[in-house]
C-alpha positions as CSV (number, residue, x, y, z in Angstrom):
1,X,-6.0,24.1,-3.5
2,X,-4.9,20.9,-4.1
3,X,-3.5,18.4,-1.6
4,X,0.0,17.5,-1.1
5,X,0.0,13.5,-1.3
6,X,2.3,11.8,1.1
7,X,3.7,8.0,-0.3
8,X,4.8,6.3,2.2
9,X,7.1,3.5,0.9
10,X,8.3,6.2,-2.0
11,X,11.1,3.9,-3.1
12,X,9.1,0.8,-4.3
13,X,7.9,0.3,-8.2
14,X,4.3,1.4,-7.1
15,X,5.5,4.1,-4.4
16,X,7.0,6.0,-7.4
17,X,4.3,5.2,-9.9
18,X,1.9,6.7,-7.7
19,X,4.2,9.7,-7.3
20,X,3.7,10.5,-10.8
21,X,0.2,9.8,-11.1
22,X,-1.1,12.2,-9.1
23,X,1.8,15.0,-9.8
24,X,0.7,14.7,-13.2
25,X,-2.5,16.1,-12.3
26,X,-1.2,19.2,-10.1
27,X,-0.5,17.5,-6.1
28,X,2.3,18.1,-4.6
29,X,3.9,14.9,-3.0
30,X,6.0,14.3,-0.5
31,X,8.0,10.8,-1.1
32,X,9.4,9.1,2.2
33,X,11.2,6.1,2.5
34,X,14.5,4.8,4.7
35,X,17.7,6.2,2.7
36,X,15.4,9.1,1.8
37,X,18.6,10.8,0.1
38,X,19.3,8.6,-2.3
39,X,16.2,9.3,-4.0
40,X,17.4,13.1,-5.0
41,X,17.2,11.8,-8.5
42,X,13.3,10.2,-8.5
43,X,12.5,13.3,-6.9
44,X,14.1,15.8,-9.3
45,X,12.2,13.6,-12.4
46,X,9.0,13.8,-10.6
47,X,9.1,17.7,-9.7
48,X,10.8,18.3,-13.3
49,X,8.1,16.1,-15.3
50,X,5.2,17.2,-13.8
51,X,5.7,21.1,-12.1
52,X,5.2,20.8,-8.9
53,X,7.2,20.6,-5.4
54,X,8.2,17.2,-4.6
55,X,10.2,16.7,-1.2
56,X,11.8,13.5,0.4
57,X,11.3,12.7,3.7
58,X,13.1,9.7,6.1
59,X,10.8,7.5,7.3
60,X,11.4,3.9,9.4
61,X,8.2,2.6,9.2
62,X,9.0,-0.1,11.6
63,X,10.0,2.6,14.2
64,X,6.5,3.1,16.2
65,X,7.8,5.3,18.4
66,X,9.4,7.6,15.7
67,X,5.6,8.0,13.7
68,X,4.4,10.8,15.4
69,X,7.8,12.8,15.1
70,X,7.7,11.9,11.3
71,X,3.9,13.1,11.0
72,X,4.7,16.3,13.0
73,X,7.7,17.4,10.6
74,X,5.5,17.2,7.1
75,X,4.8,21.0,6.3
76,X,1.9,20.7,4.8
77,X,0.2,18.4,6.5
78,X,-0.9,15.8,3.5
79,X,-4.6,15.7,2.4
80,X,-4.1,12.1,1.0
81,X,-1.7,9.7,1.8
82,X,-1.0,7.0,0.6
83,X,0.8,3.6,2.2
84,X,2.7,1.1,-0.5
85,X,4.8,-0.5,2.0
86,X,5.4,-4.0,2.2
87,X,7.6,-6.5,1.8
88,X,6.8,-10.5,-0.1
89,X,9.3,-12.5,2.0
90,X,10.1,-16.1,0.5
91,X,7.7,-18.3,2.6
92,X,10.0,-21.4,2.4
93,X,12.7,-19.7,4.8
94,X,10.4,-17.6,6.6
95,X,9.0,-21.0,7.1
96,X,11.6,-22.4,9.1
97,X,13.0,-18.6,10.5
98,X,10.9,-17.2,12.9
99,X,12.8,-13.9,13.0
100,X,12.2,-13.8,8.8
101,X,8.9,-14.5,9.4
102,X,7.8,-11.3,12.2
103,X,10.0,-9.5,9.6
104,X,7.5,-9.7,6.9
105,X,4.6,-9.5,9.1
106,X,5.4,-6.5,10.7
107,X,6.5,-4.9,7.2
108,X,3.1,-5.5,5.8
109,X,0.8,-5.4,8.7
110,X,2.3,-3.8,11.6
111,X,4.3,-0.6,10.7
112,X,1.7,0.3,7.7
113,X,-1.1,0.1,9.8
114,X,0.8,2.4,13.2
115,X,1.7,4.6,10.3
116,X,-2.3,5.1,9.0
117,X,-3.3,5.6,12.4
118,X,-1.3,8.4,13.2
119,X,-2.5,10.1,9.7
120,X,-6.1,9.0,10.8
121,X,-6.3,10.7,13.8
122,X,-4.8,13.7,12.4
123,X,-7.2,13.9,9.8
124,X,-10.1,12.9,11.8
125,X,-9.8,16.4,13.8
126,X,-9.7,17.8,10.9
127,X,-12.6,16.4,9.5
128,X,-11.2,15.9,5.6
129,X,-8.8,14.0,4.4
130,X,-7.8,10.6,2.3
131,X,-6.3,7.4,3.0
132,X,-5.1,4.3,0.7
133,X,-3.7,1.7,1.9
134,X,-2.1,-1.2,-0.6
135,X,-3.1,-4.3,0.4
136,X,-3.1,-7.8,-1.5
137,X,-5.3,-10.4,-3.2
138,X,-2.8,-13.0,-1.2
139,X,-4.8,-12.0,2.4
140,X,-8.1,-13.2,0.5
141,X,-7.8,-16.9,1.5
142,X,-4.5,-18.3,3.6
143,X,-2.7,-20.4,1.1
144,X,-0.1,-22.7,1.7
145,X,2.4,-21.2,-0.9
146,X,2.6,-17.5,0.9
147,X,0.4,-18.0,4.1
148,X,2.5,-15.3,6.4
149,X,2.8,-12.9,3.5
150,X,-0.6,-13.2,3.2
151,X,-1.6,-13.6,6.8
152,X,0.1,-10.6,6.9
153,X,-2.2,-8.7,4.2
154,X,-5.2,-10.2,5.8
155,X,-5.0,-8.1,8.7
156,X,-4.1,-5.2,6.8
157,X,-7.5,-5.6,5.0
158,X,-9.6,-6.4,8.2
159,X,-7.9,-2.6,9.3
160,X,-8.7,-1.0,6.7
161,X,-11.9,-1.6,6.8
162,X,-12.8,-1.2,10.0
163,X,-11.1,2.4,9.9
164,X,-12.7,3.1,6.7
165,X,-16.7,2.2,9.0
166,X,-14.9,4.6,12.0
167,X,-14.0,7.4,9.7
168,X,-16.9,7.7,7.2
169,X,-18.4,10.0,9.7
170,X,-16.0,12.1,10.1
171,X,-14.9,13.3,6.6
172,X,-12.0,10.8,5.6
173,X,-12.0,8.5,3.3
174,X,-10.2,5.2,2.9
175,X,-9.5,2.7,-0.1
176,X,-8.2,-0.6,0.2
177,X,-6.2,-1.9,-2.7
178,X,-5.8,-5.2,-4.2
179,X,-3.5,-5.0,-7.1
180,X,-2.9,-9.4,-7.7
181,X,0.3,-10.0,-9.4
182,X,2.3,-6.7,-10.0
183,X,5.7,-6.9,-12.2
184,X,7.7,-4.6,-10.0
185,X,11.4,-5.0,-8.6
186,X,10.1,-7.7,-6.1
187,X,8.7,-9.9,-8.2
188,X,11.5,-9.9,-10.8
189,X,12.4,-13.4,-11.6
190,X,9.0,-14.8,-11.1
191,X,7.0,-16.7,-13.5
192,X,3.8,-14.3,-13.5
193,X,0.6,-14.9,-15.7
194,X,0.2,-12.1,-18.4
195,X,-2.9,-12.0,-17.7
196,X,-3.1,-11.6,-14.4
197,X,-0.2,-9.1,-13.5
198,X,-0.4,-5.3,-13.5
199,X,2.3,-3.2,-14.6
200,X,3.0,-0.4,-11.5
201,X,1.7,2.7,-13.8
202,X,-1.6,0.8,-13.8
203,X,-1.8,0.4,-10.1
204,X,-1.1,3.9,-9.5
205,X,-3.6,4.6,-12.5
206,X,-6.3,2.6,-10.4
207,X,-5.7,4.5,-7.0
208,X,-5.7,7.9,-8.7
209,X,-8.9,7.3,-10.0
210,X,-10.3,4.9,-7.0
211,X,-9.5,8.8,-4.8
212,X,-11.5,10.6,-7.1
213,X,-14.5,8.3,-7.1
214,X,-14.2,7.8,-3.3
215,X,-14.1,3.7,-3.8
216,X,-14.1,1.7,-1.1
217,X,-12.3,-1.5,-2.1
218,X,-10.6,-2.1,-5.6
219,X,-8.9,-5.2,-7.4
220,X,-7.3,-3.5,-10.0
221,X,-7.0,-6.0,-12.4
222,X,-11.1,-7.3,-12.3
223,X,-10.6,-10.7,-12.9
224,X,-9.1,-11.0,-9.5
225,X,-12.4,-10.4,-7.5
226,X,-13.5,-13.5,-9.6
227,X,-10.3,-15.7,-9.3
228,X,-10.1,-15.1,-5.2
229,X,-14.0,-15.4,-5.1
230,X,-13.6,-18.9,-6.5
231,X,-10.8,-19.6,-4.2
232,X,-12.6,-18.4,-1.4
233,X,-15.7,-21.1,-2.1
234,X,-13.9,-24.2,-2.6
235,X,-14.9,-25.8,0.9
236,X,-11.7,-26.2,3.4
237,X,-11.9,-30.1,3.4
238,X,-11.1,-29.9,-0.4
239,X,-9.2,-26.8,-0.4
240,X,-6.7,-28.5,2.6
241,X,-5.5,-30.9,-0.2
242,X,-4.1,-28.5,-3.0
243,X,-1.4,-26.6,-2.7
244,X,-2.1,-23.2,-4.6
């Protein structure tokens, strides 16, 4: 039988991209996001494209004590889920705004990582089951450009892992993604290197296949494990005077 695939964050670029990726080879998915009724026409393309059920599903991810609730009312339970919530921010206002600031830190650390839990304990008594979470090449090295986005991503990563080491015993999987520069809704306007940016059908491209191979971590643009491994050696007393 093949699993249904939760996305959590079904509204975003990647969210949706991801929804197709893996309909198109036979899971059912179940797409949640806040306003989950306005996506009636993202689900009927998905479920009409591809063949299979696809059902929408509201989801506050920043409501911790509503995650449980949410997990209990998915029928199936998911085999594979996968988390593209986030949000960039604009780090010179969250900056000087506090209140901006927890925002974005508790869009991309805080409420993806509650959210994973509850699917990782859930699958853990099961003993199967697959976990992705979409992190970011930004929580690499802090940078002074996007330090609480990135700060942010950081501790997504250092999750990740260590509940990819308590899980490999039990039967789950998870994979931490990197993507680098994505050209999605939230990066429109920006001034992104061709080179280094990802379109969203390639992320979801990357995850599909990173499931299948039961990858650990994955930059899905290569180049990006070399670029942050360079950043990542420049010693701190140098690094402290560029601005990157």
């Amino acid at each position: 039988m093949t699993e249904t695939v939760l996305i959590l964050g079904g509204r975003s670029d990647i969210g949706l991209a991801c929804a197709h990726a893996f309909a198109a080879e036979g899971h059912p998915v179940q797409l949640a996001a806040r306003r989950a009724d306005t996506l009636e026409a993202e689900r009927r393309d998905v479920a009409l494209r591809h063949g299979v059920e696809v059902t929408l599903h509201e989801l506050d991810a920043l409501d911790l004590a509503g995650h449980e609730a949410f997990a209990s009312g998915l029928d199936p339970a998911p085999g594979i889920v996968v988390c593209a919530i986030g949000a960039l921010g604009e780090q010179d206002r969250d900056e000087a705004d506090h209140d901006a600031a927890a925002a974005v830190m508790r869009a991309n650390f805080e409420g993806p990582a509650t959210l994973l839990a509850v699917f990782a304990n859930r699958m853990a008594a099961r003993g199967d089951g697959v976990l992705v979470g979409i992190s970011s090449v930004a929580g690499d090295r802090g940078r002074a450009t996007n330090y609480i986005y990135g700060s942010a991503k950081a501790g997504f990563t250092a999750y990740l892992s260590g509940l990819r080491n308590r899980l490999a015993k039990q039967g789950v999987h998870v994979v931490t993604v990197k993507p680098g520069f994505v050209a999605t809704r939230m990066t429109d306007g920006m001034d992104l290197p061709e080179k280094l940016t990802a379109e969203p059908e390639a992320v979801a491209q990357a995850i599909l296949k990173a499931v299948r191979r039961r990858r650990n971590v994955i930059y899905v643009k290569p180049v990006w494990w070399l670029v942050m491994t360079v950043i990542g050696a420049i010693p701190e007393g140098v690094f402290k005077r560029m601005r990157i």
